[in-house]
C-alpha distance (Angstrom), angle and dihedral (degrees) to the residues before:
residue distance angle dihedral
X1 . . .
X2 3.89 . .
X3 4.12 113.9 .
X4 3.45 122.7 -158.3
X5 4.27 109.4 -145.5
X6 3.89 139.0 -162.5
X7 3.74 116.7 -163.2
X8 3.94 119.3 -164.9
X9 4.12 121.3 -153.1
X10 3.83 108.1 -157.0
X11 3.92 90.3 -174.3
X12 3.39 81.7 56.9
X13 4.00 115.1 26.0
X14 3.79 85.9 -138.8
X15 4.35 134.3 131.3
X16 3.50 129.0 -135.7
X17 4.12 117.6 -169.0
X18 3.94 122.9 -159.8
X19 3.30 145.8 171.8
X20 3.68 117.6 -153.9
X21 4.03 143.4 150.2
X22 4.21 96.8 -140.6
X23 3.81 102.6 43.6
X24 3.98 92.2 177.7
X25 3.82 89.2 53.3
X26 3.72 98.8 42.2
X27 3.99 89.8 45.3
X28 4.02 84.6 56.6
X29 3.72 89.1 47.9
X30 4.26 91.1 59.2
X31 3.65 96.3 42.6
X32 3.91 103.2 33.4
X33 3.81 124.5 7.6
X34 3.68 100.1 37.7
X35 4.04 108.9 97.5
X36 4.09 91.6 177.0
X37 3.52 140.1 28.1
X38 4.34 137.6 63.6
X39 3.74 87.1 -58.0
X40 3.33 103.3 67.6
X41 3.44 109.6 54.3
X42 4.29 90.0 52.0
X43 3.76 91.1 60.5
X44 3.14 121.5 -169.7
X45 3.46 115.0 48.7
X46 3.66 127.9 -155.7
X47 4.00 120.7 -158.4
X48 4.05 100.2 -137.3
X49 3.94 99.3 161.0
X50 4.12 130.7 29.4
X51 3.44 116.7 173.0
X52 4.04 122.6 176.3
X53 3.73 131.7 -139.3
X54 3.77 136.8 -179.4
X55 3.45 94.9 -133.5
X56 3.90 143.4 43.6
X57 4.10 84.6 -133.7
X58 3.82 88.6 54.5
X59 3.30 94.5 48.0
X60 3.55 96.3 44.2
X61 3.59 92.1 56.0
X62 3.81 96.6 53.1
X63 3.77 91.1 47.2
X64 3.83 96.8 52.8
X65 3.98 84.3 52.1
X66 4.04 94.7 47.8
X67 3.71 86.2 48.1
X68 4.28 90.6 54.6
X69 3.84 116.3 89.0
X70 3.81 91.1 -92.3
X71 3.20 99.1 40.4
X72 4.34 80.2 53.5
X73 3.59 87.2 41.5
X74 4.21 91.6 51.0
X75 3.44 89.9 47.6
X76 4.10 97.1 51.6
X77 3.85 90.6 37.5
X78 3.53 102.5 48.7
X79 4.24 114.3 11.5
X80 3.66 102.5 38.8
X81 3.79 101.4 50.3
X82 4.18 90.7 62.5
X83 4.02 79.5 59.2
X84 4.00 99.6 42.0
X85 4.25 92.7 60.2
């Protein structure tokens, strides 16, 4: 099963969109293991969407359109503000 992910950084009001298979272990990855990358200088990260697909393709798909302006847009408009009370 292939999961499509949106992390929120309140420190730093930004969005990271994946696509993974092991959600648990790629979530560790962003917040602990990584030593590099965009992830690790918005520590914490907050899981604020999950959405499952059967396969990579699928999931693929739906990442490429979360990742689009709207699909930003979406996300900030009507996900983050159920986490921002």
């Amino acid at each position: 099963m292939h999961c499509v992910y949106v992390l929120y950084s309140f420190s730093g009001d930004r969005l990271y969109i994946g696509e993974t298979e092991s959600l648990i272990s790629r979530f560790y990855s962003h917040n602990k293991l990584s030593n590099k990358g965009f992830t690790t200088r918005y520590r914490p990260w907050f899981v604020i969407l999950v959405e499952f697909y059967q396969t990579k393709q699928e999931a693929l798909k739906r990442e490429k359109e979360l990742k689009s302006g709207q699909g930003r847009e979406w996300i900030r408009r009507e996900i983050l503000p159920k986490y921002l009370k």
